[in-house]
C-alpha positions as CSV (number, residue, x, y, z in Angstrom):
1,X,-11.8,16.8,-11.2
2,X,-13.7,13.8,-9.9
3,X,-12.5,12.8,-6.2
4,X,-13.0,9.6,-4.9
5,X,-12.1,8.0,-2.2
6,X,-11.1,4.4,-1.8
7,X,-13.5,3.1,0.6
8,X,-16.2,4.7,-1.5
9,X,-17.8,1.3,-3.6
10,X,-20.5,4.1,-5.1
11,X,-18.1,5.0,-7.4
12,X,-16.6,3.4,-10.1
13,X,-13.2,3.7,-10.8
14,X,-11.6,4.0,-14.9
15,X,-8.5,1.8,-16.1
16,X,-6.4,4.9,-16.0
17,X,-2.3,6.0,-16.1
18,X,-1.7,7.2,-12.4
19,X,0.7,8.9,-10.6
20,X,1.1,7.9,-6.8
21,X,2.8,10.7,-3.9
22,X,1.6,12.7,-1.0
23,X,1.9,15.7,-2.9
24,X,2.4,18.2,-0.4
25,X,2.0,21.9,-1.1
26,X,1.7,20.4,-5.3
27,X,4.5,22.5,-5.9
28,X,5.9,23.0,-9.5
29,X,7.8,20.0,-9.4
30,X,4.3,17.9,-8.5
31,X,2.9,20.2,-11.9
32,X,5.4,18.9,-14.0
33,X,4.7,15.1,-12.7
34,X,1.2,15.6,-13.3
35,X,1.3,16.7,-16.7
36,X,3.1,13.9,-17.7
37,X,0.4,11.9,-16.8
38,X,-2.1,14.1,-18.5
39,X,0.1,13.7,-21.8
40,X,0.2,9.5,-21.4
41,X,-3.2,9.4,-20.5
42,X,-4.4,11.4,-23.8
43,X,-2.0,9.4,-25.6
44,X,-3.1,6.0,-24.1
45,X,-7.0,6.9,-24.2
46,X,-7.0,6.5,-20.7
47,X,-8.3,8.6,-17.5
48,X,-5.8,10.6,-16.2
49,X,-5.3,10.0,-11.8
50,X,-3.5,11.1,-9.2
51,X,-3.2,9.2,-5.9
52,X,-2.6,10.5,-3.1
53,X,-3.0,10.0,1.3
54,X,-5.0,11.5,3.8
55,X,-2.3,11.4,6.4
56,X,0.9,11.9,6.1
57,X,2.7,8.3,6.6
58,X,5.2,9.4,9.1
59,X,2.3,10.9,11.3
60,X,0.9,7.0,11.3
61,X,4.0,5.4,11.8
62,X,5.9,8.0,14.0
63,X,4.1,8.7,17.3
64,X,4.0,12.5,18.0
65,X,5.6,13.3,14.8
66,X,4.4,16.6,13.7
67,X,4.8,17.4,10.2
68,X,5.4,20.8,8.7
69,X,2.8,20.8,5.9
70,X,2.9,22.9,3.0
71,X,-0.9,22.4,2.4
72,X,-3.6,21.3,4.1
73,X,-6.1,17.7,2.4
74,X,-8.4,20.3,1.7
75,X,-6.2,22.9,0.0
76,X,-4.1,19.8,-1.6
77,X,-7.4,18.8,-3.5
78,X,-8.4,22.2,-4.9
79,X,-4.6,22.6,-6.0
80,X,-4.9,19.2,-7.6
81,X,-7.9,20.4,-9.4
82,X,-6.4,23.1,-11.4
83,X,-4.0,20.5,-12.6
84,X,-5.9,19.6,-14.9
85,X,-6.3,15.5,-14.0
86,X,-9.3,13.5,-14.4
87,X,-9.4,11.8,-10.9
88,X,-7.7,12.4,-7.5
89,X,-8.1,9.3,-5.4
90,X,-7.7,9.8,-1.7
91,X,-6.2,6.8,0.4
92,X,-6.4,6.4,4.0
93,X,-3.2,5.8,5.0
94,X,-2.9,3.6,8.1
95,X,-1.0,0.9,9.5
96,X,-1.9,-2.0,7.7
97,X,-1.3,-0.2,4.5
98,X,2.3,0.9,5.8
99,X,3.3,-2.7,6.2
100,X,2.1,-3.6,2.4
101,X,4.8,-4.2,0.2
102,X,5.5,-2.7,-3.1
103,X,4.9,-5.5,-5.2
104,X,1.3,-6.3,-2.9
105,X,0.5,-2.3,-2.8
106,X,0.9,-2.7,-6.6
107,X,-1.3,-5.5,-7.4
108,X,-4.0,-4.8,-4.4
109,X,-4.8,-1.5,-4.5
110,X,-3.0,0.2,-7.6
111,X,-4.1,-3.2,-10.1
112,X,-7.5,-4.5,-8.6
113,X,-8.9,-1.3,-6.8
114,X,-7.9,1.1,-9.0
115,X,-7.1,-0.5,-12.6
116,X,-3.7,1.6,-13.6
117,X,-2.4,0.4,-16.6
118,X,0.5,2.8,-16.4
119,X,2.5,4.2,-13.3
120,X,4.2,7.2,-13.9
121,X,6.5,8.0,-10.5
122,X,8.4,10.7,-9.6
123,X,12.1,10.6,-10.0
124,X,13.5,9.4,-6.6
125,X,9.7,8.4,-5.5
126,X,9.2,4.9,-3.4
127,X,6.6,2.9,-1.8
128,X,5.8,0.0,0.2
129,X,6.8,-1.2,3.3
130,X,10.8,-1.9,2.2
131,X,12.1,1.1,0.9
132,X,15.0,-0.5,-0.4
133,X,12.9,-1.0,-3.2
134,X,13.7,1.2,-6.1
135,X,12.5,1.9,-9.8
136,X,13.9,-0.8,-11.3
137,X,12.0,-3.5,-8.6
138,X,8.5,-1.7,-9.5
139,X,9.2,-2.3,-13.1
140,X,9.7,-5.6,-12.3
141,X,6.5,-6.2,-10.0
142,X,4.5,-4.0,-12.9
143,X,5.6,-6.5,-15.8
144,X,4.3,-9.5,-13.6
145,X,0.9,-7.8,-12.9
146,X,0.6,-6.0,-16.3
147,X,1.4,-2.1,-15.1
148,X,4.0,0.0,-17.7
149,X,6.4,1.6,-15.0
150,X,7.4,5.0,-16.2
151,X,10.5,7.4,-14.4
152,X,9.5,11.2,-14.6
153,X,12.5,13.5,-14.9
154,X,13.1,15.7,-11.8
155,X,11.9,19.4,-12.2
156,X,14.7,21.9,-12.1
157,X,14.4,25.6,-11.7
158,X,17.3,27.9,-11.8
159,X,19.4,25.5,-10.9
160,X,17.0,24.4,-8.0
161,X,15.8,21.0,-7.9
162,X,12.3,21.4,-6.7
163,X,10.7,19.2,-4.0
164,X,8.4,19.6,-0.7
165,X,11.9,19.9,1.6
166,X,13.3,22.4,-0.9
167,X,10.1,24.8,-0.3
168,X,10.2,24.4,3.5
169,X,14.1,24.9,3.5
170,X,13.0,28.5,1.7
171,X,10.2,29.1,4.3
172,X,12.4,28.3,7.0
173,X,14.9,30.7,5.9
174,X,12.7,33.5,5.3
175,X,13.4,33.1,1.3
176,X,9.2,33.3,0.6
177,X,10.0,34.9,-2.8
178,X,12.3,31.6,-3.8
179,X,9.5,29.5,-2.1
180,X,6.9,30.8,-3.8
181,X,8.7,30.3,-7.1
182,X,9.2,26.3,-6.4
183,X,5.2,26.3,-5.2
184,X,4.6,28.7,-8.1
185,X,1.6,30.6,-6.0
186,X,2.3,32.6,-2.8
187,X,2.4,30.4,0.1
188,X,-0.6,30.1,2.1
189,X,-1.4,28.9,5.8
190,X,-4.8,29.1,7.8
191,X,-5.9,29.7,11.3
192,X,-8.5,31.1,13.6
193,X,-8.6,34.5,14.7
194,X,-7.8,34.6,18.6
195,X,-7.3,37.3,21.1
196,X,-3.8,38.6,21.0
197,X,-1.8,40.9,23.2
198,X,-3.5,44.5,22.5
199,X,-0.4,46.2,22.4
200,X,-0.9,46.8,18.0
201,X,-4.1,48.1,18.7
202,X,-2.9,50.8,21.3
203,X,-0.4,52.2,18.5
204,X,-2.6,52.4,15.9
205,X,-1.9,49.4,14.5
206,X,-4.6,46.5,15.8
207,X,-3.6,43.0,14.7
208,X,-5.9,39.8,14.4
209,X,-4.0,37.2,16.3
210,X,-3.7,33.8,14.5
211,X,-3.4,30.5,15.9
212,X,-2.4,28.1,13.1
213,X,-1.6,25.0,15.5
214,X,-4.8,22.8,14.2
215,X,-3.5,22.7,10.8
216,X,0.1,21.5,11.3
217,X,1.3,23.8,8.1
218,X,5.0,25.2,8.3
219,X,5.0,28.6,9.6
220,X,7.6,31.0,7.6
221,X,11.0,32.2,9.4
222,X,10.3,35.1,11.9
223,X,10.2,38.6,9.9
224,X,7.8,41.3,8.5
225,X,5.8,39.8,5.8
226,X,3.7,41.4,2.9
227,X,0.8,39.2,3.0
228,X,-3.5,38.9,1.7
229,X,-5.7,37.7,3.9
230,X,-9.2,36.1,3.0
231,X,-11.8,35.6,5.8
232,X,-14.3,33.2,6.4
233,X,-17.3,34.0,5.0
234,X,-15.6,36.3,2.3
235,X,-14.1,36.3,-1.4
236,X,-12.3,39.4,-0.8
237,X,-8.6,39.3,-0.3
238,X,-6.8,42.2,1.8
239,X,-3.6,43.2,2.2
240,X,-1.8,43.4,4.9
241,X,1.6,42.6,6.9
242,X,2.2,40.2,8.8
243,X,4.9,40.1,12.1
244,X,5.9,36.5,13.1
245,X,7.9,36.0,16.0
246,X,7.9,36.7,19.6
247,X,7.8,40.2,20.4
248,X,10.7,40.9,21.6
249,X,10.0,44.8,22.1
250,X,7.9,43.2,24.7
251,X,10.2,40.5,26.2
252,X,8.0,38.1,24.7
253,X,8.8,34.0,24.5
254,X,6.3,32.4,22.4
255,X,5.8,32.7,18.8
256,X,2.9,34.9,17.6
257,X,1.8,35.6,14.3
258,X,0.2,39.0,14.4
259,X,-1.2,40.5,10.8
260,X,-2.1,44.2,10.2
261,X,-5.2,44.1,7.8
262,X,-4.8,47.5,5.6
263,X,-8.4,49.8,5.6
264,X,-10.5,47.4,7.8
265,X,-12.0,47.1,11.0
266,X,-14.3,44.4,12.8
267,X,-14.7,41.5,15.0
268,X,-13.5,38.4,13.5
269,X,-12.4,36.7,16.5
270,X,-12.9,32.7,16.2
271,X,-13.1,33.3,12.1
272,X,-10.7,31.5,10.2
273,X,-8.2,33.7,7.8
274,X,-6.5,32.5,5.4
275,X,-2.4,34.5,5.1
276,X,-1.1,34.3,2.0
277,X,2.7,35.2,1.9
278,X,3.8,37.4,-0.9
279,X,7.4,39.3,0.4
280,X,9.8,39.3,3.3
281,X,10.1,42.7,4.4
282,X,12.3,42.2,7.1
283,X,13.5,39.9,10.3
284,X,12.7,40.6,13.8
285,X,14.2,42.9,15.7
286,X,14.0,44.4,19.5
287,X,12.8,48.1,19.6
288,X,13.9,50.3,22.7
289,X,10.4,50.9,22.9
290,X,6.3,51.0,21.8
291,X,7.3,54.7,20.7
292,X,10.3,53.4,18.0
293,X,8.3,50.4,17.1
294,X,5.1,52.6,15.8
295,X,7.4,54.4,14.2
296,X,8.9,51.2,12.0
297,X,5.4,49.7,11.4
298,X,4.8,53.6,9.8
299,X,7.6,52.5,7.8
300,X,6.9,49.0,7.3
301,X,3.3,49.8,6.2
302,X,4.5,52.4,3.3
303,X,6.9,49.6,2.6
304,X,4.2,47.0,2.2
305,X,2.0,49.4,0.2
306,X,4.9,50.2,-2.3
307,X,5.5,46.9,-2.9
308,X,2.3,45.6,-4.4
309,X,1.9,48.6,-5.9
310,X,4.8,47.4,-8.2
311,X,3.7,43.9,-7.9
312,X,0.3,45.3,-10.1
313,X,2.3,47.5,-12.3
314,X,4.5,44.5,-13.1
């Protein structure tokens, strides 16, 4: 997959059938768009492009807004890249951007900039500064400027109409197994490794403490996880389980997310880990004591272990 982005006048860009979104977490539902542009492109003897923002637009247009992202640019672009599509084009979305219209966004940037021939957009996708605008005005605006507008079906699975706010409904409900369905791979979020509370360690159970705030990605509902964990510096993925919440064994008030890395050992404070979500064990709970909690994590742990067991037998 060639990436390129738009202020980048080294590289040249092919007349192409695009797809335009910010594609976070390029669940299946962003699959399925994506493919369809594949198909048109072969069929039109075209490149094949997806285009998509560095920012999300409500974090330009919204001061303070914090989104929950289901990816991060740099893990957006390497899903994008085992789609299977020529060209990612990466826009940097800012102000003066926001307050281009459809039909000028169209003909400046999608037209000029970027030569799409066909647009192939997602089912209730807009654009522009007046979101009013539906399909029927881009076909419009592309028959003027020489663009084939094309709907894409919505993607349904079991009944589920997949999108970006479906997969963070399932996160935020602790559904990670329905989550990672729509995504179709486990969800992932990264951090860096900082000192945590000791109080894993002194049962037998030490923890590396991650603080996922720099990335802005949606942390699951508080629970027991089964999890893999990749460091920095390292291929290797390890299981594990992962406790989200705030301790309340402990009386604790802030969130942690804590993960029990299975048969290692080391310092990897300030590394960044990568958690990758594989099954909801189960919620939270307050323990009368250190003594009881060990003696769930004992559980927990055989829990965990039994469960990817079958996950490799199926």
């Amino acid at each position: 997959m060639n990436t390129i982005r738009l202020d980048d006048f080294t590289q040249s860009v092919e007349p192409c059938v695009a797809t335009i979104g910010f594609f976070d977490g390029v669940h299946k539902g962003h699959q399925f768009l994506i493919r369809h542009v594949i198909e048109e492109a072969k069929i039109s003897g075209l490149q094949s492009t997806v285009i998509t923002f560095d920012e999300h637009p409500r974090q330009v247009l919204q001061d303070g807004y914090m989104p929950e992202m289901l990816s991060t640019l740099d893990s957006k672009l390497l899903l994008l890249s085992k789609t299977g599509v020529d060209n990612t084009v990466v826009l940097h979305f800012n102000k003066e951007m926001a307050e281009l219209s459809a039909r000028d966004f169209m003909e400046q940037i999608l037209r000029d900039r970027l030569h799409v021939k066909k647009l192939v957009i997602g089912y209730d996708n807009r654009f522009g500064h007046d979101r009013r605008e539906g399909f029927e005005d881009y076909v419009r605006f592309g028959e003027e400027l020489g663009i084939e507008v094309i709907r894409n079906e919505a993607f349904m699975l079991n009944g589920v109409n997949v999108s970006s706010s479906v997969v963070r409904a399932f996160l935020k409900e602790g559904e990670i197994e329905m989550a990672n369905s729509c995504l179709g791979y486990p969800y992932t979020i990264v951090g860096k490794v900082v000192k945590g509370y000791q109080k894993g360690r002194k049962m037998g159970f030490p923890t590396a403490n991650l603080d996922a705030s720099e990335f802005g990605m949606l942390v699951p509902a508080p629970g027991v996880y089964a999890v893999k964990t990749r460091l920095e510096g390292s291929v290797a993925m390890k299981q594990g389980m992962m406790n989200i919440g705030t301790r309340p064994t402990f009386d604790g008030n802030n969130i942690s997310l804590e993960t029990n890395i299975f048969d290692f050992s080391g310092d990897i404070y300030g590394k960044l880990m990568l958690v990758s979500f594989e099954h909801r064990i189960r919620s939270e709970r307050k323990f009368d004591g250190p003594e009881q909690l060990k003696e769930q994590l004992i559980i927990d742990k055989q829990i965990v272990k039994e469960q990817f067991k079958k996950d490799n037998d199926d």
